[in-house]
C-alpha positions in Angstrom: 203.5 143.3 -26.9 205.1 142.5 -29.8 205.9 138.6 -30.5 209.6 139.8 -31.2 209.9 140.5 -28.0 211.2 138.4 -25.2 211.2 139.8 -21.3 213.7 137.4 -19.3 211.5 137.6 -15.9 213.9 135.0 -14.3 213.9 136.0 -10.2 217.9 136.2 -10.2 217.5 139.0 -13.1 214.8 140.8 -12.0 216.9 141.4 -8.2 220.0 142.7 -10.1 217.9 144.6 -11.9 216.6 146.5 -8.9 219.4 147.0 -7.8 220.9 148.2 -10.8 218.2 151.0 -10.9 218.9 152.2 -7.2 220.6 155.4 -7.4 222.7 155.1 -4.3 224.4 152.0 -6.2 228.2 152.9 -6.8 229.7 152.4 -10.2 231.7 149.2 -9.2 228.1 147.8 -8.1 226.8 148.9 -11.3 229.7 147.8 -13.5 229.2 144.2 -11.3 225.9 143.6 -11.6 225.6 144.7 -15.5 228.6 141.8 -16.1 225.7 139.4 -14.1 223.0 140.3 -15.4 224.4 140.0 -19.5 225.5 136.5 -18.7 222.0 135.6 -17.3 220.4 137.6 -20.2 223.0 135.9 -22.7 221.5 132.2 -21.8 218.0 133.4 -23.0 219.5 135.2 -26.8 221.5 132.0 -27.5 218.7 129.6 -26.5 218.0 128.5 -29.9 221.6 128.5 -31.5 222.3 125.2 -33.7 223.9 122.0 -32.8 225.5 119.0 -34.2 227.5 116.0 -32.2 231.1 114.9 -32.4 232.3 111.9 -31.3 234.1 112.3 -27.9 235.5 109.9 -25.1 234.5 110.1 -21.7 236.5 108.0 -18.7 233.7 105.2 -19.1 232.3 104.9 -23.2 232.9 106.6 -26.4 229.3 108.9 -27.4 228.2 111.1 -29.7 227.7 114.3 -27.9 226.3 118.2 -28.7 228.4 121.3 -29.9 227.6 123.9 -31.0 227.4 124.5 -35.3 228.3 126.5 -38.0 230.1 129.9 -37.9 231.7 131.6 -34.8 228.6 133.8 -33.3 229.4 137.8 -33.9 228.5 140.3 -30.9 227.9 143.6 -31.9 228.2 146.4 -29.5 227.0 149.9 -29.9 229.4 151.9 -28.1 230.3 152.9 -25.8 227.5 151.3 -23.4 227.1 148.7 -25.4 230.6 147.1 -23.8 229.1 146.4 -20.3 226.8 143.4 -22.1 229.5 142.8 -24.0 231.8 141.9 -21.6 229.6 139.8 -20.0 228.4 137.6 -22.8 232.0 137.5 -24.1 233.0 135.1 -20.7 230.1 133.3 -21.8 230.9 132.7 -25.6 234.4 133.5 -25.5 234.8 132.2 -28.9 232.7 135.0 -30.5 233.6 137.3 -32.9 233.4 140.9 -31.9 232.5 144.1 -33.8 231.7 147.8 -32.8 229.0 150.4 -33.7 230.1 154.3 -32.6 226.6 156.2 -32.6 225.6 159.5 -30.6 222.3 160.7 -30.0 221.9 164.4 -31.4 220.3 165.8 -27.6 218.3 168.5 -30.2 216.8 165.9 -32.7 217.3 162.3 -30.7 218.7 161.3 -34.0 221.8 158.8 -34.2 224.9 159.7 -35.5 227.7 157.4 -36.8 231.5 158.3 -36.0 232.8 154.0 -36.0 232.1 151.3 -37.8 234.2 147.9 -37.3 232.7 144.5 -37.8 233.5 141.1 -38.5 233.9 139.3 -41.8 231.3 137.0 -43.3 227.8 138.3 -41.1 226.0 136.5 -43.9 227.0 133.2 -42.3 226.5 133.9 -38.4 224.0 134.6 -35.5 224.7 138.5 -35.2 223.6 139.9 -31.3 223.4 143.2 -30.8 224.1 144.8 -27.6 223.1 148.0 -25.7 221.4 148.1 -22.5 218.8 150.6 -23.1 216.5 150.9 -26.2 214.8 153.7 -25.9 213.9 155.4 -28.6 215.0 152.5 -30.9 216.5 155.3 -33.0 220.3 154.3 -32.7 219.3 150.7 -32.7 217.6 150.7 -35.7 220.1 152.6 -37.3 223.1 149.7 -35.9 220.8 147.1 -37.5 220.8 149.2 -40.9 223.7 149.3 -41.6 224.7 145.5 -40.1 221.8 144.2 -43.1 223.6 146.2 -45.8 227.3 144.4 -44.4 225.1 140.9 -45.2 223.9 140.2 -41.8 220.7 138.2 -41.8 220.2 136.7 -38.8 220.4 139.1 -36.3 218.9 139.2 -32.3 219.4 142.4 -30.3 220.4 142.0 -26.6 219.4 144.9 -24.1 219.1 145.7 -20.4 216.1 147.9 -20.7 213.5 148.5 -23.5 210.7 151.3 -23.6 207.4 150.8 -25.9 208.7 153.6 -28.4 211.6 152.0 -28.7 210.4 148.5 -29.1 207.5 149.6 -31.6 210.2 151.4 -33.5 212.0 148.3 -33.8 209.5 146.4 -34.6 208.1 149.0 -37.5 211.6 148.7 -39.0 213.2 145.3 -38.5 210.0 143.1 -37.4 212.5 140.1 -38.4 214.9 141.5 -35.3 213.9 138.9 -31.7 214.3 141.7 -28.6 215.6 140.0 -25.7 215.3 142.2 -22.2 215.0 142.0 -18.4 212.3 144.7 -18.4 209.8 146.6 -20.4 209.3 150.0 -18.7 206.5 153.1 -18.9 207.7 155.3 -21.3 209.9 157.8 -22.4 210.1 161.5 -21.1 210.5 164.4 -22.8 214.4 164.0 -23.6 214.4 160.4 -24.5 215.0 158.7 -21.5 213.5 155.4 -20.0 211.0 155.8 -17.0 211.6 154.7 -14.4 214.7 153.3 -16.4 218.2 153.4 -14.4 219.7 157.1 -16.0 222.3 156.7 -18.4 224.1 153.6 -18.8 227.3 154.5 -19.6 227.7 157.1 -17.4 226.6 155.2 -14.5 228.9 152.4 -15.7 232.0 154.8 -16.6 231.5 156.8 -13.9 231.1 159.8 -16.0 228.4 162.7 -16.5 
Protein backbone atom coordinates (compact mmCIF):
# COMPACT_ATOMS: atom_id res chain seq x y z
CA UNK A 1 0.00 0.00 0.00
CA UNK A 2 1.27 3.05 -0.96
CA UNK A 3 2.45 5.61 1.92
CA UNK A 4 0.09 8.30 0.12
CA UNK A 5 -2.54 6.55 1.21
CA UNK A 6 -4.54 6.88 4.25
CA UNK A 7 -7.61 4.28 5.10
CA UNK A 8 -9.88 6.16 7.89
CA UNK A 9 -10.78 2.59 9.68
CA UNK A 10 -12.54 4.65 12.49
CA UNK A 11 -15.73 2.12 13.80
CA UNK A 12 -18.41 4.98 13.15
CA UNK A 13 -17.12 5.06 9.35
CA UNK A 14 -16.67 1.69 8.67
CA UNK A 15 -20.82 1.13 9.87
CA UNK A 16 -21.97 3.84 7.55
CA UNK A 17 -20.05 2.43 5.22
CA UNK A 18 -21.84 -0.86 5.22
CA UNK A 19 -24.59 0.52 5.07
CA UNK A 20 -23.94 2.62 2.35
CA UNK A 21 -22.98 -0.45 0.21
CA UNK A 22 -26.44 -2.38 1.07
CA UNK A 23 -28.44 -2.31 -1.95
CA UNK A 24 -31.86 -2.18 -0.28
CA UNK A 25 -30.66 1.30 1.13
CA UNK A 26 -33.01 4.07 -0.34
CA UNK A 27 -31.50 7.22 -1.80
CA UNK A 28 -32.44 9.46 1.22
CA UNK A 29 -30.35 6.76 3.31
CA UNK A 30 -27.68 7.02 0.95
CA UNK A 31 -27.72 10.80 0.40
CA UNK A 32 -27.70 10.78 4.62
CA UNK A 33 -25.19 8.70 5.32
CA UNK A 34 -22.66 10.12 2.41
CA UNK A 35 -23.23 13.75 4.25
CA UNK A 36 -21.92 11.57 7.63
CA UNK A 37 -19.56 9.82 6.50
CA UNK A 38 -17.58 13.13 4.46
CA UNK A 39 -17.67 15.02 7.70
CA UNK A 40 -16.02 12.04 9.60
CA UNK A 41 -13.70 11.52 6.59
CA UNK A 42 -13.12 15.48 6.44
CA UNK A 43 -11.56 15.38 10.15
CA UNK A 44 -8.81 12.91 8.94
CA UNK A 45 -7.86 15.28 5.24
CA UNK A 46 -7.66 18.42 7.41
CA UNK A 47 -5.66 16.81 10.29
CA UNK A 48 -2.48 18.54 9.52
CA UNK A 49 -3.78 22.06 8.26
CA UNK A 50 -1.65 25.03 9.92
CA UNK A 51 -2.22 27.07 12.91
CA UNK A 52 -1.35 30.21 14.56
CA UNK A 53 -3.00 31.93 17.89
CA UNK A 54 -4.83 35.18 18.36
CA UNK A 55 -5.38 36.73 21.43
CA UNK A 56 -9.03 36.08 22.61
CA UNK A 57 -11.00 36.70 25.94
CA UNK A 58 -12.75 34.17 27.63
CA UNK A 59 -15.38 34.91 30.76
CA UNK A 60 -12.30 34.17 33.24
CA UNK A 61 -8.49 35.39 31.55
CA UNK A 62 -7.34 36.77 28.33
CA UNK A 63 -5.07 33.72 26.28
CA UNK A 64 -3.53 33.14 23.27
CA UNK A 65 -5.46 30.57 21.61
CA UNK A 66 -5.31 28.32 18.00
CA UNK A 67 -6.87 29.22 14.51
CA UNK A 68 -6.56 28.16 11.83
CA UNK A 69 -3.67 30.00 9.16
CA UNK A 70 -3.08 31.27 5.90
CA UNK A 71 -5.48 31.18 2.91
CA UNK A 72 -9.17 30.07 2.93
CA UNK A 73 -8.88 26.03 2.11
CA UNK A 74 -10.32 25.31 -1.64
CA UNK A 75 -12.61 22.06 -2.11
CA UNK A 76 -12.65 20.81 -5.40
CA UNK A 77 -15.44 18.56 -6.55
CA UNK A 78 -15.48 16.45 -9.56
CA UNK A 79 -19.03 16.46 -10.63
CA UNK A 80 -21.51 15.56 -10.41
CA UNK A 81 -20.74 12.82 -7.46
CA UNK A 82 -18.24 14.64 -6.27
CA UNK A 83 -21.11 17.18 -4.45
CA UNK A 84 -22.23 14.52 -1.89
CA UNK A 85 -18.54 14.94 -0.02
CA UNK A 86 -18.83 18.18 -0.73
CA UNK A 87 -21.62 18.98 0.93
CA UNK A 88 -20.56 17.39 3.81
CA UNK A 89 -17.11 18.85 4.35
CA UNK A 90 -18.67 22.27 3.36
CA UNK A 91 -20.77 22.22 7.07
CA UNK A 92 -17.50 21.34 8.40
CA UNK A 93 -15.32 24.19 6.82
CA UNK A 94 -17.91 26.47 5.79
CA UNK A 95 -15.43 29.06 5.07
CA UNK A 96 -13.90 27.16 2.08
CA UNK A 97 -13.62 28.14 -1.16
CA UNK A 98 -15.35 25.95 -3.70
CA UNK A 99 -14.54 24.99 -7.26
CA UNK A 100 -15.91 22.40 -9.82
CA UNK A 101 -14.46 19.74 -12.25
CA UNK A 102 -17.19 18.44 -15.06
CA UNK A 103 -15.59 15.00 -16.28
CA UNK A 104 -17.33 11.88 -17.99
CA UNK A 105 -15.95 8.55 -18.33
CA UNK A 106 -16.03 7.52 -22.13
CA UNK A 107 -18.02 3.74 -21.19
CA UNK A 108 -15.83 2.43 -24.65
CA UNK A 109 -12.26 3.74 -23.54
CA UNK A 110 -12.79 4.56 -19.56
CA UNK A 111 -11.09 7.68 -20.52
CA UNK A 112 -12.16 11.22 -18.83
CA UNK A 113 -13.60 13.77 -20.64
CA UNK A 114 -13.84 17.50 -19.63
CA UNK A 115 -17.15 19.49 -20.38
CA UNK A 116 -16.53 22.27 -16.88
CA UNK A 117 -13.99 23.84 -15.42
CA UNK A 118 -14.53 26.50 -12.46
CA UNK A 119 -12.06 27.05 -9.69
CA UNK A 120 -11.05 29.43 -7.29
CA UNK A 121 -8.41 32.14 -7.50
CA UNK A 122 -4.92 31.94 -6.03
CA UNK A 123 -4.56 27.65 -5.60
CA UNK A 124 -0.90 28.50 -5.42
CA UNK A 125 -1.55 29.79 -1.82
CA UNK A 126 -4.07 27.12 -0.35
CA UNK A 127 -4.62 23.45 0.82
CA UNK A 128 -6.59 22.20 -2.44
CA UNK A 129 -9.08 18.76 -1.51
CA UNK A 130 -10.35 16.97 -4.04
CA UNK A 131 -13.47 15.19 -3.80
CA UNK A 132 -15.24 12.15 -5.39
CA UNK A 133 -16.27 9.15 -3.63
CA UNK A 134 -15.04 6.52 -5.87
CA UNK A 135 -11.53 6.28 -7.47
CA UNK A 136 -11.56 3.66 -9.52
CA UNK A 137 -9.70 3.68 -12.23
CA UNK A 138 -7.90 6.93 -11.11
CA UNK A 139 -8.34 7.96 -14.73
CA UNK A 140 -10.67 11.09 -14.09
CA UNK A 141 -8.83 11.80 -10.88
CA UNK A 142 -5.74 12.08 -12.33
CA UNK A 143 -6.89 14.04 -14.99
CA UNK A 144 -8.87 16.71 -12.14
CA UNK A 145 -5.40 16.92 -10.48
CA UNK A 146 -3.79 17.82 -13.99
CA UNK A 147 -5.24 20.29 -14.76
CA UNK A 148 -5.67 21.86 -10.86
CA UNK A 149 -1.31 21.78 -11.08
CA UNK A 150 -1.27 23.68 -14.33
CA UNK A 151 -4.00 26.50 -12.45
CA UNK A 152 -0.88 26.69 -9.73
CA UNK A 153 -2.16 24.30 -7.22
CA UNK A 154 0.53 22.75 -5.15
CA UNK A 155 -0.61 21.41 -2.34
CA UNK A 156 -3.29 19.27 -3.08
CA UNK A 157 -5.02 16.03 -0.88
CA UNK A 158 -7.79 14.02 -2.67
CA UNK A 159 -10.86 13.05 -0.49
CA UNK A 160 -12.86 9.80 -1.58
CA UNK A 161 -15.41 7.29 -0.23
CA UNK A 162 -13.99 4.29 -1.98
CA UNK A 163 -10.59 3.61 -3.71
CA UNK A 164 -9.60 0.40 -5.81
CA UNK A 165 -5.74 -0.74 -6.26
CA UNK A 166 -5.83 0.46 -10.02
CA UNK A 167 -7.00 3.46 -9.12
CA UNK A 168 -4.79 4.21 -6.26
CA UNK A 169 -1.45 2.87 -8.17
CA UNK A 170 -2.63 5.17 -10.96
CA UNK A 171 -2.52 7.87 -8.64
CA UNK A 172 0.31 7.24 -7.23
CA UNK A 173 2.26 6.64 -10.79
CA UNK A 174 1.10 10.20 -11.75
CA UNK A 175 0.85 12.47 -8.66
CA UNK A 176 2.95 10.47 -5.95
CA UNK A 177 2.97 14.08 -4.23
CA UNK A 178 -1.19 13.67 -4.05
CA UNK A 179 -2.09 12.13 0.13
CA UNK A 180 -5.33 9.62 -0.68
CA UNK A 181 -7.65 9.83 2.14
CA UNK A 182 -10.51 6.86 2.16
CA UNK A 183 -12.81 4.73 4.31
CA UNK A 184 -11.99 1.60 2.34
CA UNK A 185 -9.63 -0.03 -0.10
CA UNK A 186 -11.53 -2.67 -2.03
CA UNK A 187 -10.69 -5.93 -4.50
CA UNK A 188 -10.57 -4.68 -7.72
CA UNK A 189 -12.07 -3.53 -10.65
CA UNK A 190 -14.35 -5.56 -13.13
CA UNK A 191 -14.40 -5.55 -16.49
CA UNK A 192 -16.26 -2.07 -16.95
CA UNK A 193 -14.40 -0.10 -14.45
CA UNK A 194 -16.33 -0.48 -11.45
CA UNK A 195 -15.21 -1.04 -7.76
CA UNK A 196 -15.82 -4.65 -6.23
CA UNK A 197 -17.60 -5.15 -4.06
CA UNK A 198 -17.79 -1.15 -4.23
CA UNK A 199 -21.45 0.38 -3.70
CA UNK A 200 -22.62 0.82 -7.70
CA UNK A 201 -22.51 4.18 -8.92
CA UNK A 202 -22.44 6.96 -6.68
CA UNK A 203 -24.24 9.43 -8.22
CA UNK A 204 -26.89 7.51 -9.35
CA UNK A 205 -27.55 5.95 -6.11
CA UNK A 206 -27.27 9.46 -4.58
CA UNK A 207 -29.46 11.27 -7.35
CA UNK A 208 -31.64 8.64 -7.68
CA UNK A 209 -30.97 8.24 -11.29
CA UNK A 210 -29.80 5.25 -13.70
Amino acid sequence: MPDQLTIVDHPLVQHKLTHMREKTTSTAGFRRLLREISQLLAYEVTRHLPLTTQLIETPLAEMEAPVLAGKKLALISILRAGNGLLDGVLELVPSARVGFIGLYRDEATLKPVQYYFKVPDGLDGRLVIVVDPMLATGNSSVKAIELLKERGARDIRFLCLLAAPEGVARMAEAHPDVPIVTAALDERLNDKGYILPGLGDAGDRMFGTK
